[in-house]
Each structure stands twice: as C-alpha cells, then as structure tokens.
C-alpha positions, 0 to 999 in steps of 0.5 A: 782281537782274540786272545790266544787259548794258551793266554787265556789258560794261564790267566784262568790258572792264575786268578785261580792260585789267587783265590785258592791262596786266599782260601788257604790264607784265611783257613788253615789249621785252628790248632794244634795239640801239644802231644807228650808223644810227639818226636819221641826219641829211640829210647834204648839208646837215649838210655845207653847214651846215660853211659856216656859221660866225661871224666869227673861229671855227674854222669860218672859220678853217679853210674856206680850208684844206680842201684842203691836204694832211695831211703824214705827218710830225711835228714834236716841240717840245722843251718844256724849250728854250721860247724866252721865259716873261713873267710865268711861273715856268717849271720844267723838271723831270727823269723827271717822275712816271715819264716819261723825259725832261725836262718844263715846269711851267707856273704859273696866270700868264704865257704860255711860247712856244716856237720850231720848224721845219715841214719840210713844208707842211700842216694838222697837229694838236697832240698834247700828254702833260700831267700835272694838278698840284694846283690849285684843282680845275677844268679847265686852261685856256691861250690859244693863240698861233701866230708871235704871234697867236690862230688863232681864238676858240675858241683863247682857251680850250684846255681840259685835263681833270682825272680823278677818282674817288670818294674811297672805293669802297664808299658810306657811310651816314648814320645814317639807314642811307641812302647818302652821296654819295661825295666826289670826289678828283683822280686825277693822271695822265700824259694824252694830247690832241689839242687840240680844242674844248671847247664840242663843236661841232667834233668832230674835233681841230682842225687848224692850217695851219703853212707850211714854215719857223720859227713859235711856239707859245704858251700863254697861263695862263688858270687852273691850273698843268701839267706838259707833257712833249711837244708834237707836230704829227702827223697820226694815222692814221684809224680804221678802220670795223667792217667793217674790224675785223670782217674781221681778227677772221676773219683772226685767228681770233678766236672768240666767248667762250662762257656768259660774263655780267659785270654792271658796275654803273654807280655804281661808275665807276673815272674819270670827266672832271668831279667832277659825275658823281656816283652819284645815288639813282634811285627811278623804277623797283624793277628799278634795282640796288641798290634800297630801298623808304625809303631811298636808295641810289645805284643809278645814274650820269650822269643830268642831271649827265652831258649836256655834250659832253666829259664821259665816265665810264669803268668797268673790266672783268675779261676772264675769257678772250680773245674776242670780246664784245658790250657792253650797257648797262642805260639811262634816256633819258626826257630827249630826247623824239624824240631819241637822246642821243650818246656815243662809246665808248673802249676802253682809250683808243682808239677802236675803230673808226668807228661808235663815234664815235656810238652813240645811246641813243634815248628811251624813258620806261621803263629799256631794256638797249642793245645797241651793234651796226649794227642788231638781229640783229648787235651789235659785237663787240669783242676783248678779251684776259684781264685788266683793261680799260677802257671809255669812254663820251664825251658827243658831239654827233654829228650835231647838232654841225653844227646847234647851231654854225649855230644859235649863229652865226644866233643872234649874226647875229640879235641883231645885226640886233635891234641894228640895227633898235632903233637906228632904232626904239627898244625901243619903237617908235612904233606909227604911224611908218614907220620906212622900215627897208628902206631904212636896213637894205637887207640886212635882208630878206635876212638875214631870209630867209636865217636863216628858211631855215637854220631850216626846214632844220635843224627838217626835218632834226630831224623825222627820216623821220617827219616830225612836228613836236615841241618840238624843232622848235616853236621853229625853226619859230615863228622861221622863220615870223616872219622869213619874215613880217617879210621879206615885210611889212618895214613890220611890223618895228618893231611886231613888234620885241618879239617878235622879241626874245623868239623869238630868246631862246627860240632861245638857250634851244633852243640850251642844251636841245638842246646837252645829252646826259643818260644815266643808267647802271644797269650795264654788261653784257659778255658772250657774243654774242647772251647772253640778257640781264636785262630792264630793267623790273620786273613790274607786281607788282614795281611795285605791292609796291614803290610800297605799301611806300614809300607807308607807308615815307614817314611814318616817313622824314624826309630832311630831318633829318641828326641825329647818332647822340650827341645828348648835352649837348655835342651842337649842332643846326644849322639850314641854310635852302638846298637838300639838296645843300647840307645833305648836304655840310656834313654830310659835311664835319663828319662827316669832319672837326669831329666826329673831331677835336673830339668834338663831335656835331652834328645838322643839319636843312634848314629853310625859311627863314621858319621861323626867326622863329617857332620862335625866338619859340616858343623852339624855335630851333635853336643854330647858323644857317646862310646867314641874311641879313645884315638878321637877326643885328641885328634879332634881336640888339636882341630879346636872341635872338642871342648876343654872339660878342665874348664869346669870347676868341679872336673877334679872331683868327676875325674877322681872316679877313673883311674889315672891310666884311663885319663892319660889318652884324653890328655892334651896340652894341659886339659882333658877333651873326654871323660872316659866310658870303658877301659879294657887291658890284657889278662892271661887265659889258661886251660885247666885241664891242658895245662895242669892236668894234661902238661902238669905244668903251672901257670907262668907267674914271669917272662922266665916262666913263659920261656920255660913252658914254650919249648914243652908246649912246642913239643906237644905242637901247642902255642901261646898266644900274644895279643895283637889287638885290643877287644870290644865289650863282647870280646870281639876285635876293635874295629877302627873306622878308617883303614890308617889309624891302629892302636899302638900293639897290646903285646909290645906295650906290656912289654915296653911299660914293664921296663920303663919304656914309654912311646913319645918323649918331649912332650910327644913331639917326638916318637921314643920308639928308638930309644934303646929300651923300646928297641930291646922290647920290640926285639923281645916281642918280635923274638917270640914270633921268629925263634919260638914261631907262635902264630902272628894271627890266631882266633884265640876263641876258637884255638883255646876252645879245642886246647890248641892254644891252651894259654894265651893274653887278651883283654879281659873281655874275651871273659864275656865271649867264652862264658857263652861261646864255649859251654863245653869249657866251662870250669875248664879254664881261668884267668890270671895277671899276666906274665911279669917281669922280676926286678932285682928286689924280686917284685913282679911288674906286671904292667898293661897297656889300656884301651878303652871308649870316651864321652866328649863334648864338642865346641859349639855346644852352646849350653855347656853347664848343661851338656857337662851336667849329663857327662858328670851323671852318665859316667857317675857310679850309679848310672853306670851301675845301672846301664852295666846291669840293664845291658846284661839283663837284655844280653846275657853276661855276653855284654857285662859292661867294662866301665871305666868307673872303678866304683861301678866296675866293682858293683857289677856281677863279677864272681868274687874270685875272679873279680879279685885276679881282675884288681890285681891286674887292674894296678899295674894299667898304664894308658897309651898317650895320644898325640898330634899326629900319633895316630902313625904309630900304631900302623908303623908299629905293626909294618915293622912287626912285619918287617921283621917276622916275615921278611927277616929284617933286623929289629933294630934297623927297621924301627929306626926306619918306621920311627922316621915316618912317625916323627915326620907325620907328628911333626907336619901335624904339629906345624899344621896346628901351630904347636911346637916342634924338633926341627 
C-alpha cells in the first residue's frame, strides 16, 4: 500500500528536525567571553540617579561634599588610647594573634570612642585591620558615630564579615552513598576593610568629610564582639585599567603560559563570606562534575544562596609556572532573564584592574563556560607567579546599584504619598465624594509625575539597545503609567487608591528580585590563553542515557528516609514533619555527635504532617516526633498514645532547661507528654519614621496609651493592629492540619492574662470563659474592632511596609520576615514589650499568651531509655545551639530558630539590643492549657469574635452562648476517656 505524499513529507520533515536537534545538541557555542561592556547602562542618567537619594542616606550625606578634595595623608588612630568605653569591657591586648603591636577587644554591649587630630581638610576613607572572635556565628555589626553624632543611616549599621569554610574537605555520605552537606565552621583571621555599605547600593567605600582639627570617632556594638588593631583614614591609590596593566605586562616581558590547563572545581571553595554558600547537588544537566544518574552529589556552588551583594567565595590555585593566564568559569545563569548577574573579582585580595570591578555573567538557560576578557578574541590576561593564589568572586550590583537606590527611595516617597492620600480618603473611599485632593496635596501632581518619570527611565535604560520590554520592566512601566494617569485625572485618586497600594508593593517585591545576583559554579578553569576549552553542555545522547537511568533509578531511591545502617533493638526511629534541610541537619548533628557518644542508632525519615494521626491509629507511628504542635501531646495523651515523660528520673532537671509558661500545654493529669521544641509570644512592632518622626507621638507603654494614640492615628486613616494568629519560625501564619482545632486568640489572651483571667477552672473540666473577668476582656478586645474599627484580618507585613499600619502585636517571628521582606525598611522600624496594663502600685503587666512545637514520645516505643536519651540530647542547650545557627546558615536569618530552650535562645545571633526588649517580654509568657476536649475553644472563640463584630451581637449573651458548646464538647471527651466531670 502507498503511502500519501503529504505522509511522507511529514515524515521526512520530522527525522529531519531529530537530527538537526542532535546536531544542535551536541554543537553549540563552546563559550563565551564575560565582556566588561556588556548591557552597559546610559550612563548620563545612571549618574544623575546619584542625585536621587532619601532623607538622612549617604547619598544626602555626601552630595555637598562632591568637590572637596581627597588629601594623600593618613591619619592613624591608635586603638589602645580610646578616650571613653560606656557599658563596654574594653580590652586591650598584646601581639594579638600574630600582629605586632597592641589591639582592642570590643564586646557585644556598649560603645568605645576615640579622639584624633586631621592635619588636613578632606574627604577620607576609614580603613579598619580587625580580627573575628568567637560569637554567636553572624556578621559583626557597629554603630558609627563622628564628634558625636551618625553621619548617616547607613552608618547604624557597619557590617564586618566573618570567613568560613567547610568543616572537612572531602563530603561524606549517607548511607544511602549520597552526599552530605558539609557543615560550615569559622575561619578567624586578621581581615582588612574600607567601611562600605553593606546593602550594595553604594559601591564605592564610603567617604567621610572630617575638616581640619579634633574629632571622635565611635562605635557603637550592635551584635558580636572584635578585636581592632587599626583604624586609619586614608585615600588609596586608584586602580588602574587593563590597558594600564596590559602594557606593563610588555614593559615587563611577561610571556603567555604554555599547554597549560587547571580544572578548580566549584564545590571545593577554600572561603567563602556567609555560611550559606554551601555546595549544593544540581542535576539539571549530566555534564556537571561530578555527576550521578540516583544519587546526590555536590557538583556545584553558589546558586540561589549566592545572589546578595557582598557575598563572595573565593577558591585557591596552584600556579605551575609564571605567566600570563586567562581565567574561564564553567556558569549557570538561568535565573536573571535578560539580564547579566555582576561579580567583581579578586585576585589575591586585590583588585586587579578596573574592569574587574564588573564582570557580567549573562543569561543563558543551558551550563555556559565565561571567559573574562573585553570581548571575544581578547580575554584578560592575568600574571600570576609559581605557587598558591587566591581568586575572588564578589556579588556586585554594578550598574543597577544606582537604580535599585532610586527605586528604594521612590519606593518610600510613594508610600509616603499613599499616606498622605488615605489620611483624606481612608482605605476605602467614598466612591462618589470628591475628595478635592489636588487641593489639599498641591504638591501631589507633582510628585506623581516626577516618580512616573524616574520609572520610565530606569525601565528604558533596563530594556537595553534592543528595546523590548520584559518582566524586569512590566512592574516600572505599569507603575508609571498609573502615576502619569493619576497626575493627569487627580479626581480618579481615591478610587484608584487600592491599586495604587498594590502597584507599589509590587515595586518593593521588584526591588527584592532584582537586587539578587545568583550564579551557580560548576569550576573554574586557569590556563593558557585562548586554550582550547571543555564544552559546557552534554550531547543529546549524553542527556538521553542519563535522563532513562534516572527515570528507573527514581523508584528504587527514596530521599526522604534517613535510616541508619544499625537498625537493631536499641535503635529509635524519629519522625520529623518539616522540610529536608531540616531533616538532613539533624541527621548530621545525631551522626556527629548522639550516636558516637551514646551508641545509640537512630533512623530518620521526613513525613508530612497529617500523616501522624493515622499511622499512630494503624500503630505504624514512629518512636520520637519532632516539631509536633503544641494542641498534640494532650490530644493524644488522653487516647493513652503518648508516654508519660515524668516517668524517668532525671525529667526535673531536663525540664528545668524551659520556662514553665512553655511546659503548661504539655501538662496532663499530673505528667508531662512532651518536651517543648520552640515557644513563640507576641511583641509590638512600630515604624520609626511614621510614628515618631511622622505622628510625633511616642511608643504606648499601656492600654491608655494605645486608646489615646487610636483616634490620632484614625485621623491620619492609619491602624493598629492586634493578632489574630500565632507565627510559624519564618513569620508566617500557623497552619493547623485539620479544619476544627484553632489556637485559642493571641489578642483576648494578652488581655485575659493581664487580669488575672485563665481559660478552664476545675481542673479544666469546665471552660472560665463566663467568668465575669474573661467577659470584661473579651468585650475589651471585641471593643477595638466595633468602636475603633481596626481591621478584623490584615497582612500585617505588607500593611507595616508601606506605613499603613505603623504599629501593630504579633509573635516575635515576624522579626525574621521583615529583616528579608522589606530591606527598604530597614533601621525604619523597632520592637518593644507590649502594650500593659497599670496596676494600683503603678507596675505594668505585660502578660502574653504562648504558642510554640514539642518533641513526644509514643507509647509503644519499645526502648524508652534510649528514645528518652535523644529527646534529653535534641532539646539540650548545645544541640539546639547548633541546629538554631546551622538553620540560618542554610536560610539566612529568615529561619533564626525560636528555641524553647532559654539558655540556647540567648546564644543564638540576636543584636544585643534587641535581644534585651525580646527578655523583658519573655517574663511576663504565660502558657495556654490544653485540655480534654479543648481543642473547641479556640473555634468558639473566635465564632464568637464574629458573633460579635460582624453581626453586632451582645458581648456577653454570645460567650455564654459559645461557652455551652465548649463545656458540652469537654464534657463528652471527659466521659469518653473516663475522667471526671460537672454534671
């Protein structure tokens, strides 16, 4: 039978697109050169954006100084003859590890000043030798202080780095033969800095204008002690260009190396800045070395870890010979679509000429090889002697710098404005009332048009010579847009106020994407020039072996079991219901240290969470939980699942290590079902600037306070906010596995607690929830939402953000979330104790409900000493020391961990400041009880909540009424498990 012409054309057509596709797979481009030029900004207007700076930044700062000159003279301040140190131990110290001379430790508390002579007037930067000492694992931070006052913002916060390294040098691996994360140790060493902004938006070092005669410098701790040997003014001498460079090689004789290749693999960094960068395991492509079809390896470094300016890994060489070579780097940047991701380069700690202050690393979907030069046929040459060196690679901001800081400060400029309009308007306006806000905001037009044209600017310098619009402009252009609509039709304003809101939110979130730099690193290649180089890609036979092996490989590997190799009677199985980071570094941590020291084998496995309650039910449970919620250990204590931990001898010293607020939801009928994990309680978070400087009003230290602050803030259509959930570790809303049980409501149990009030009576076989106290307070609390309208659900992150709610309680954690989600807010904002109420000696209460996660132990664990054994080492001081810091080593400080371990909690990186509002809080923690049956209240609470606000129901009436449903659900609970009951 013949087949069709039209068949047989589209089978021609189609072996033909296979084997073009193979040719492509296995040629394309062999590499590509790192061009100092490329996506090159406009840069007239790069330079005017200099001229855009908020109030009290650098930028301001330094703007009237731009002329003045930059003397050749530097000024050493000897650091053992500080003038004062107020609440510092200042130590000096002799021939400090292995300096000559004498050297200052400065502790984590106080301020140290020092007095010194200019002989000439100037702009001058401060260069500082420092040695780390051992802390609590973070970057160092100082306030900066000249003749007595901050310079600028930025100044609160001078960042010193630490320097790390992988604790071994080859990776170990699981039994399941897959590689281990390395666990990162500090490397303490003598470091040299010009003081310079951390956030990257500034990249020069920053210059101080000191006029000739006496000043003082001080610093101020903000976290972590350091040793200071010297502190110098000085003006360094500027870096030459290659062409500079290139031409003393000749005048040298320098000679190209010869058949010279050496292969750095990227994992196996010497130093890196942050205990982030970690070596990862990347399996998007079977050229990446090393490489497994199943199991993990790490074949790669940097990645999503490596994107923030400042951060930099630095590798070392072993030159063969003297001469010069090019540098090439095997590259994954599929994360920046039309963008290059910037680094500046290091060799030896020195910048090697100018151009290397920006070598770009552009997109591309696929592993590409870099070559750094000035464009295709001519890569940098670098000099570099026989024996050991040490290349850098820095994240830098390059050209965007400029625009992120324009953007940041239009960001503020616009929130202000946002501020201004809903003072008038309200957040919901009246949709057929002229506001007439031309009038009342004259300069709001203005200001309109003004960010409307910084925003189409910096989207047409973002576009590039192509001139096509992408994601990275969509957000600027969008924005623009409705600003220039809103300036031309200012009666459209308040209708438009809501969107408004969200556009510029979506600016912030612009500003936190683009701001990040991530690269991952294959290796590092230093040879001969113009050498003929690997090819980045695999062959598409390369891809299609490798994808079949792992598509059979992938039901026989299970990654989420951690099981030991010893799986006999003493052996404990432990559940953990979080995330694999999580999992994998307490597996580290037992393997390291619980199982060497106490023989004891334990085998994890990462579960979901919901999976606990059936598996126990099917009694397939495992031993040991981990990160369980606190509602669990009584609900499941009651069923006789749960093992009674006062049982063992030594359980009052292990508990001894908590608070006794924390211990009070694992109480049940005499004995305890739980060691508690974290424990999180509600703090008050402010805005500085809307506030204080803004409001001029103070921060309320009681109830009063906060009903005397409400009506201005109303005035102005701002809020304050009141809890209506407890927070996750990352800040985020507890999320509960079932749809019935609630945590009782963070807001009525501050208020409830202050006066004395409690949630059961009889030994919880009745809800005090009618009690006339608990009605008082639930009407307190209700009252702010009916008389003072303060939103019933808000996103208290984004909603501080732009100042609309300036002042609000949360738990503590939301600390973690905004130090990340809102950069453009930092030094903006603080947190205090909250609000309290006065009593007749004038002492504030200040008591706080508590929520928080526990470790259990079930019932048929058949070898309890040992199980018991590993709950006493898991929630000991220095395990929780270590998983705390390990978690924001991986995570940033996103993830600081809220141990419930008070000894552990105080060890972790807190800035001492904070720290100390975070213990004032900490003694006024009270624990919610669990009971039989109590896992009601919390819903009922909050049907009566709405009961109340929403459809204007009596306070009182409705609480009685929510009361009955929770004593009947406690009293069939009680009957069910045989306890007594009120009948």
């Amino acid at each position: 039978m013949r087949r069709s012409y039209p068949k047989v054309v589209f089978m021609l057509m189609t072996c033909l697109a296979i084997v073009c596709s193979s040719f492509w797979w296995v040629g394309g481009e062999r590499s590509q050169t790192a061009l100092a030029e490329e996506n090159k900004a406009d840069m007239t207007f790069l330079t005017s954006l200099l001229d855009t700076n908020k109030k009290g930044s650098y930028g301001s700062y330094a703007a009237p100084y731009k002329q003045m000159t930059r003397p050749r003279v530097d000024t050493l301040i000897p650091v053992e003859d500080f003038s004062k140190a107020e609440g510092m131990n200042a130590t000096v110290l002799d021939n400090y590890e292995g300096t000559i001379g004498k050297s200052v430790l400065t502790s984590d508390l106080g301020s140290i000043e020092w007095k010194f002579s200019v002989e000439q007037d100037g702009l001058y930067n401060i260069a500082m030798h420092y040695f780390t000492v051992k802390g609590r694992d973070s970057d160092i931070e100082r306030e900066l202080r000249i003749d007595g006052r901050i310079p600028f913002n930025e100044a609160r916060s001078i960042t010193f780095q630490r320097v790390w390294k992988d604790e071994r040098t080859q990776f170990e691996r699981d039994q399941r033969d897959n590689d281990l994360v390395p666990m990162q140790v500090e490397v303490p060493m003598w470091q040299d800095v010009l003081l310079k902004d951390a956030t990257g938006y500034y990249e020069e070092p920053y210059l101080f204008y000191f006029s000739k005669g006496e000043h003082t410098l001080s610093f101020t701790s903000v976290k972590e002690p350091l040793v200071i040997h010297s502190i110098t003014l000085t003006n360094p001498q500027t870096t030459p260009s290659y062409e500079t460079i290139a031409s003393t090689y000749k005048q040298k004789g320098y000679q190209p190396a010869k058949q010279i290749m050496m292969k750095i693999q990227g994992e196996h960094a010497l130093y890196k800045s942050s205990p982030t960068l970690l070596p990862y395991n990347d399996h998007s492509s079977p050229a990446v070395e090393p490489y497994h079809v199943s199991k993990l390896r790490n074949n790669a470094m940097g990645g999503w870890a490596w994107r923030l300016p400042g951060q930099w890994i630095e590798w070392e060489l072993d030159i063969p010979e003297d001469g010069l070579y090019q540098i090439a780097v095997k590259n994954h940047q599929n994360y920046l679509r039309g963008m290059a991701a910037m680094r500046t380069l290091y060799i030896d700690g020195q910048l090697p000429f100018q151009e290397a202050q920006h070598v770009p690393f552009p997109y591309n979907s696929d592993w590409q090889m870099t070559v750094i030069g000035s464009d295709q046929e001519n890569p940098y040459l670098f000099y570099l002697t026989k024996g050991k060196h040490k290349v850098r690679f820095e994240v830098t901001l390059g050209d965007l710098a400029p625009i992120l800081n324009a953007v940041e400060s239009s960001i503020l400029d616009l929130n202000a404005m946002y501020r201004k309009i809903i003072s008038f308007t309200g957040t919901v306006p009246d949709s057929f009332r002229d506001y007439q806000l031309e009038q009342r905001i004259p300069e709001m037009t203005e200001e309109f048009r003004k960010q409307s044209d910084l925003l189409k600017r910096i989207a047409k310098t973002l576009t590039g010579p192509g001139g096509k619009n992408d994601d990275r402009t969509a957000m600027l252009n969008t924005l623009a847009h409705q600003l220039d609509d809103m300036a031309d039709r200012p009666e459209t304003v308040p209708s438009r106020v809501d969107q408004f809101k969200t556009n510029v939110g979506s600016l912030g979130a612009w500003l936190l994407s683009v701001n990040e730099q991530p690269l991952a690193v294959d290796y590092l290649i230093v040879s001969s020039p113009q050498a003929e180089l690997p090819h980045p890609e695999a062959t598409g036979w390369e891809k299609i072996k490798s994808g079949t092996m792992s598509f059979f490989a992938s039901f026989f590997e299970n990654y989420d079991e951690f099981a030991s190799d010893d799986e006999g009677d003493k052996s404990v199985t432990v559940w953990i219901t979080s995330a694999r980071d999580q999992a994998q570094t307490i597996k580290k941590l037992i393997d390291d240290n619980f199982t060497p020291q106490s023989g004891i084998p334990i085998n994890i496995k990462l579960v979901s969470a919901d999976i606990l309650l059936p598996s126990t039910v099917a009694g397939q449970g495992p031993d040991v939980a981990l990160q369980v919620g606190n509602d669990l250990p009584v609900n499941y204590a009651t069923r006789n699942a749960m093992q009674d931990l006062t049982v063992f001898p030594d359980f009052n010293e292990v508990k001894s290590r908590f608070s006794d607020s924390s211990m009070v939801p694992l109480a049940y009928s005499g004995g305890y079902y739980a060691l508690p994990e974290t424990q999180t309680f509600p703090v008050m978070f402010y805005r500085k600037d809307v506030l204080e400087d803004e409001l001029h009003m103070k921060v309320p230290q009681t109830w009063d306070d906060v009903y005397e602050m409400l009506p201005y803030l109303q005035k102005n259509n701002l809020e304050f906010g009141l809890p209506q959930r407890t927070l996750n570790t990352f800040g985020n809303d507890t999320v509960t596995t079932d749809i019935i049980t609630m945590a009782p409501n963070p807001a009525l149990m501050m208020f409830l607690y202050q006066h004395d009030g409690q949630l059961y009576r009889n030994d919880g076989m009745k809800s005090d929830l009618d009690s006339e106290t608990a009605i008082k307070q639930f009407k307190q609390w209700t009252d702010f939402y009916v008389n003072y309208k303060i939103p019933i659900a808000m996103d208290f992150a984004n909603r501080f953000r732009t100042g609309e709610m300036p002042i609000g309680i949360v738990d503590y954690t939301m600390y973690n979330k905004l130090s990340v989600f809102a950069p453009e807010i930092k030094g903006l904002w603080d947190f205090a104790p909250v609000p309290g109420t006065k009593t007749a000696d004038g002492t504030i209460r200040r008591e706080v409900g508590s929520g928080g996660s526990a470790t259990v132990m079930f019932k048929k664990t058949k070898n309890k000493d040992a199980a018991w054994q590993f709950m006493k080492w898991w929630t000991s001081k220095e395990t929780q020391i270590a998983f705390g810091r390990q978690m924001e080593i991986r995570m940033g400080s996103s993830a600081r961990f809220p141990t419930a371990n008070l000894e552990a909690l105080s060890a972790l990186p807190w800035p001492s400041k904070d720290f100390s509002i975070l213990k004032e809080q900490m003694k006024w923690v009270k624990g919610n009880p669990e009971v039989p049956g109590g896992y009601l209240t919390g819903r009922n609470i909050d049907n009566a909540f709405r009961r109340v606000v929403v459809q204007g129901e009596d306070p009182r009436e409705t609480m009685e009424y929510y009361v009955r449903y929770i004593n009947e659900e406690i009293t069939i609970k009680r009957k069910e498990f045989n306890l007594p009951y009120e009948k």
